[in-house]
C-alpha positions as CSV (number, residue, x, y, z in Angstrom):
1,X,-4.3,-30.3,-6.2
2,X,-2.0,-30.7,-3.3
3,X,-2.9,-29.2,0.2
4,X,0.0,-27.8,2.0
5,X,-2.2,-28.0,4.9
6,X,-1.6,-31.7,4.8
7,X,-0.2,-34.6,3.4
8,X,-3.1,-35.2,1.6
9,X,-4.2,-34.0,-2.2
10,X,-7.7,-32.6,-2.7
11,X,-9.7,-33.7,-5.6
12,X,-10.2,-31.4,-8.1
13,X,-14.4,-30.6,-8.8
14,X,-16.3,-32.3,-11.9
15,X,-16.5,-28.8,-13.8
16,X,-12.4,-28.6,-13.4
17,X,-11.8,-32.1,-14.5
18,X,-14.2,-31.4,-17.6
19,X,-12.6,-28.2,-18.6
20,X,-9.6,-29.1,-18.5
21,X,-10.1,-32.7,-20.4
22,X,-11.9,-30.4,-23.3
23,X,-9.5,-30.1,-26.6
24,X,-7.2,-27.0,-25.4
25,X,-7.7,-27.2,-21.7
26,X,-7.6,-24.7,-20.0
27,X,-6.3,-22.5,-22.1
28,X,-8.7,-22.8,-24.9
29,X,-11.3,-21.2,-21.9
30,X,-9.6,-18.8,-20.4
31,X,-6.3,-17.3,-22.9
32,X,-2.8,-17.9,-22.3
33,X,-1.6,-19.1,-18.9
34,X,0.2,-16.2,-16.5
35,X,3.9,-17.1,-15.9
36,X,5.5,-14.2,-13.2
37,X,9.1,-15.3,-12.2
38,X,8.5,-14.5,-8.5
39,X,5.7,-17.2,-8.1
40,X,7.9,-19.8,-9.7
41,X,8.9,-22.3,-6.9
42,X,13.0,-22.9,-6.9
43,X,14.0,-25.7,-9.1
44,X,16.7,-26.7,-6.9
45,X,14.7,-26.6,-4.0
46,X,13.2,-30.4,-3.7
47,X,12.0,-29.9,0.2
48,X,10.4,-26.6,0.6
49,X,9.5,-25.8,-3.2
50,X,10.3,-22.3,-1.8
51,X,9.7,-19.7,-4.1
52,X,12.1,-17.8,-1.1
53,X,15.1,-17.7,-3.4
54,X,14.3,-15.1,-6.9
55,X,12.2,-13.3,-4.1
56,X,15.0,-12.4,-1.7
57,X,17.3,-11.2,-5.1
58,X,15.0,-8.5,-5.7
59,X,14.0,-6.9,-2.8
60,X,10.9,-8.9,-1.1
61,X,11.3,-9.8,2.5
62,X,8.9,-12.9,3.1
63,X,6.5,-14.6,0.9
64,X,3.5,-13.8,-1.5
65,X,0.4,-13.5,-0.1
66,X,-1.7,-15.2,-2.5
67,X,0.7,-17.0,-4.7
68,X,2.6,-19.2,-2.2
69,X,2.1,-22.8,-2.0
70,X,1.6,-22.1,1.8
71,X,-0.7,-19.3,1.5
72,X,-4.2,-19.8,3.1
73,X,-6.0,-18.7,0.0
74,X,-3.6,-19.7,-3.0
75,X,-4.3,-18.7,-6.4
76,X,-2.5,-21.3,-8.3
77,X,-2.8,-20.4,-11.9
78,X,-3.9,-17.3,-14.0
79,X,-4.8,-17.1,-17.6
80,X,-4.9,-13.7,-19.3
81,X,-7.4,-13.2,-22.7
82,X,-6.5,-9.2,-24.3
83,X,-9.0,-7.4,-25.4
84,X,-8.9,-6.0,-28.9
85,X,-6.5,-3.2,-27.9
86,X,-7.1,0.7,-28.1
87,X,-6.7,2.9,-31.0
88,X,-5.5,6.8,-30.8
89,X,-5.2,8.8,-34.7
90,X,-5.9,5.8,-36.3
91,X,-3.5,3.9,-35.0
92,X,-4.0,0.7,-33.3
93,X,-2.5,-1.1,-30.2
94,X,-2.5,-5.2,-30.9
95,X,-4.4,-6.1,-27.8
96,X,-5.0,-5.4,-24.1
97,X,-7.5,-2.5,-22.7
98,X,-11.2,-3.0,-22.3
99,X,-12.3,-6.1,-22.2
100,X,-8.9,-7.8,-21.3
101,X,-10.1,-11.0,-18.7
102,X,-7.5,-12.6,-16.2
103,X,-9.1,-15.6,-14.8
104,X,-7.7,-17.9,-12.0
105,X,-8.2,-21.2,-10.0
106,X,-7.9,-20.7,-6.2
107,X,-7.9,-23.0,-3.5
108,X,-9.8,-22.0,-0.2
109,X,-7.4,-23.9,2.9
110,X,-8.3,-24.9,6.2
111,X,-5.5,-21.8,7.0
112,X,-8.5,-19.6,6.2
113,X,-10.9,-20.8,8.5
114,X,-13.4,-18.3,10.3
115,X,-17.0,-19.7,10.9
116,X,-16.4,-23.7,11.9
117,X,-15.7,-25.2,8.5
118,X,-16.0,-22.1,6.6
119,X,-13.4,-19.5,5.3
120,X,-12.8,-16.1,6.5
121,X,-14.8,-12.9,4.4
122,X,-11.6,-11.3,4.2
123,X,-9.7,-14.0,2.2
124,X,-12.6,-13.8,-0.6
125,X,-12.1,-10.1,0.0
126,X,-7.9,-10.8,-0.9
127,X,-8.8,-12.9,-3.6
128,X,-10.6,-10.1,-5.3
129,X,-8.0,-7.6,-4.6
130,X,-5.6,-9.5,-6.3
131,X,-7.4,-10.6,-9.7
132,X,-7.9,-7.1,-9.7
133,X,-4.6,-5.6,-9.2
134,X,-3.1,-8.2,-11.5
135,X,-4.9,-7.4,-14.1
136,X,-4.7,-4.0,-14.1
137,X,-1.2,-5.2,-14.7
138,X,-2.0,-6.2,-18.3
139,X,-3.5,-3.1,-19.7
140,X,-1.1,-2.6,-22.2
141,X,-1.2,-6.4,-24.1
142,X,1.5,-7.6,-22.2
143,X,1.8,-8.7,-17.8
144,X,3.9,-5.9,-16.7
145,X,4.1,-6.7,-13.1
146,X,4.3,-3.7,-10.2
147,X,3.5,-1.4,-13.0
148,X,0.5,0.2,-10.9
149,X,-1.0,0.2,-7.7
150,X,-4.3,-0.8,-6.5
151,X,-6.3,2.4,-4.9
152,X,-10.2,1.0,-4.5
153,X,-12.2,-2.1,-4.2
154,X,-15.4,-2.7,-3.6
155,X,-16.7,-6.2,-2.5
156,X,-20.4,-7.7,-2.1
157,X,-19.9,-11.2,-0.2
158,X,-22.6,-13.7,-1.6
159,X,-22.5,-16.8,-0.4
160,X,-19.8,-18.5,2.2
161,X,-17.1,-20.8,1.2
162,X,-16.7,-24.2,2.7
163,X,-13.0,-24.9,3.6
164,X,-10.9,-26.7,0.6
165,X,-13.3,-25.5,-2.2
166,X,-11.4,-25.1,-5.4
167,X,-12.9,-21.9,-7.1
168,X,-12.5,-19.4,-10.0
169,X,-11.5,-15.8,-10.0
170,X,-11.7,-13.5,-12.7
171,X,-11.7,-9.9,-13.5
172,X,-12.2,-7.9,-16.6
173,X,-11.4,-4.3,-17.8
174,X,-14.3,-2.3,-18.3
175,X,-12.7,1.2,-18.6
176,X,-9.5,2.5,-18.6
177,X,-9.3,6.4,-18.0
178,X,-5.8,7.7,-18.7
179,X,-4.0,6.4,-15.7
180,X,-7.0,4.5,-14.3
181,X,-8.2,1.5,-15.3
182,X,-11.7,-0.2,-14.0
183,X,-12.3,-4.2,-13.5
184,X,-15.5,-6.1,-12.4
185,X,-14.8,-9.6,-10.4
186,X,-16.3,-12.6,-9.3
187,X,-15.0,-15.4,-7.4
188,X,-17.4,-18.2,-8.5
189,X,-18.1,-22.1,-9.0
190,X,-19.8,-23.7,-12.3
191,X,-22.7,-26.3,-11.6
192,X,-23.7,-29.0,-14.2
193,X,-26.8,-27.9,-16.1
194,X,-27.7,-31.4,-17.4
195,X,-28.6,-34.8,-16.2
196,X,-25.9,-36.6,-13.8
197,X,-26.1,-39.4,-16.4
198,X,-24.9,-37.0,-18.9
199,X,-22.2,-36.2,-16.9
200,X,-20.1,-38.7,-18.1
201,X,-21.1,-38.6,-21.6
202,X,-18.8,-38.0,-24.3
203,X,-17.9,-33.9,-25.1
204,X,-19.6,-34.2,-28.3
205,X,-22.9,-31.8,-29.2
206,X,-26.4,-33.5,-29.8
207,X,-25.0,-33.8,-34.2
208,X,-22.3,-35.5,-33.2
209,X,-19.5,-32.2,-33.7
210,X,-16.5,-31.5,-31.2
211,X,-17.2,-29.4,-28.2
212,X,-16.0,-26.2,-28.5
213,X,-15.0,-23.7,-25.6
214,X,-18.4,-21.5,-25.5
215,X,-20.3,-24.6,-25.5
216,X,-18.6,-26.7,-22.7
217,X,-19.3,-23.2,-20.5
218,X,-23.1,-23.5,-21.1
219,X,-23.0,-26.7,-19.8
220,X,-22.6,-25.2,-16.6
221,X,-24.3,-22.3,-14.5
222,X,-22.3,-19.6,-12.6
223,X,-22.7,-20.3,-8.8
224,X,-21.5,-16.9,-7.6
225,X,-19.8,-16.6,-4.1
226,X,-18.7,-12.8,-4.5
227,X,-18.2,-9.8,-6.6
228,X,-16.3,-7.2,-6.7
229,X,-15.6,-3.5,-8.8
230,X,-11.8,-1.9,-8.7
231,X,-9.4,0.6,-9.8
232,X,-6.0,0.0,-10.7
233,X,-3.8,4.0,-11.4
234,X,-0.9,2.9,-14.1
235,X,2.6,4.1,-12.6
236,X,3.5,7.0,-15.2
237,X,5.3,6.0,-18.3
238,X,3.3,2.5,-18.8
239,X,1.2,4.3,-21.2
240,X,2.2,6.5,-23.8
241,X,2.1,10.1,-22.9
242,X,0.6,10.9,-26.0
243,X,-2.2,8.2,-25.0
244,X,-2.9,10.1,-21.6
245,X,-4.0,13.4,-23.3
246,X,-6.0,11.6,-25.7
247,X,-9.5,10.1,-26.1
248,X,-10.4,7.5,-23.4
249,X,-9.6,3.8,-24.3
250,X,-6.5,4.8,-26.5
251,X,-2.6,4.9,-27.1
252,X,-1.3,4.8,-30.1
253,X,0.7,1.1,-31.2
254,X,4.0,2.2,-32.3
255,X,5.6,4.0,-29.2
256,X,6.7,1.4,-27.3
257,X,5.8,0.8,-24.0
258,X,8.9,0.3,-21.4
């Protein structure tokens, strides 16, 4: 992973280089990756890699906060898993509501710096904001970017960050109340459960069958650096009207959603 801090590329951890070596990659973990226009950097753009250009043709005035290859924090991928959908008169949405998980690799730069060698509490705090808000943005089964605003967040810091740590981020909808729509986060980092000399071993289980995703995961243990709780309020229209006077968790699939 390039730092934009320097010339130099920081290696990516053991538990990255594993998951994504596993048959899938990442995306066999953690859903379909995230692709949002405005953090695409500009083809033509072989110097900067500015992402400046679709940004300034509709309406932003600098760059993105987390997103940016010069950000201090960057979040440099998302992956989105939909949950099962919601269902209103026995009729079924095909995916998205509780239990739809965006999950994201972020790297901590030496931009974020508080306590000597450290990052700032605020940038985990950002980090958290953001998973949350964006996916809040895929209630429906489908990333519909700006189509609510973040209103709370609640953070618990756990344990500091060293400067250039490459971490995950991911939030998950718990509820979704009408308009409003509840995620729990964690920024965290996986530690090996086995041996070191197993750590090279090939990604087979102990009777010789293929590694699957679920069991490549319990190879590692959480290491937890922060949580978080949040509420994302759906701008009105997202969600079927019929679906906002209706039970909780619902909207009917065959209005379509604009």
């Amino acid at each position: 992973m390039q730092d934009t801090t320097t010339t130099s590329t920081i290696p990516e951890p053991h538990w990255l280089q594993q998951f994504r070596a596993q048959p899938g990659g990442l995306e066999a973990l953690w859903g379909s990756r995230l692709t949002v226009e405005e953090w695409q950097e500009d083809p033509q753009d072989h110097v900067t890699k500015s992402t400046t250009a679709y940004r300034n043709d509709h309406g932003w005035k600098g760059r993105d906060l987390m997103h940016d290859r010069y950000s201090a924090v960057r979040i440099t991928e998302y992956y989105v898993q939909y949950g099962p959908g919601m269902t209103l008169d026995n009729k079924t949405a095909a995916g998205g509501g509780v239990g739809t998980t965006l999950t994201g690799l972020v790297h901590f730069t030496a931009r974020a710096e508080s306590h000597a060698g450290y990052c700032h509490g605020g940038s985990m705090c950002a980090v958290l904001d953001d998973v949350i808000g964006w996916c809040g943005f895929c209630t429906t089964g489908n990333c519909l970017p700006w189509s609510g605003f973040t209103v709370q967040i609640n953070t618990q810091l756990q344990k500091p960050i060293p400067l250039h740590s490459i971490l995950v981020i991911q939030a998950t909808i718990v509820k979704v109340e009408r308009r409003k729509v509840y995620m729990e986060a964690k920024l965290m980092d996986y530690q090996k459960i086995t041996n070191e000399e197993e750590e090279d071993a090939e990604m087979t289980s102990n009777d010789g069958a293929t590694t699957t995703p679920a069991s490549i995961l319990k190879q590692y243990q959480e290491i937890r650096h922060a949580s978080g709780d949040g509420m994302v309020v759906l701008n009105k229209g997202i969600l079927p009207e019929l679906a906002t006077r209706g039970s909780l968790h619902s909207w009917p699939s065959n209005v379509e959603i604009t």
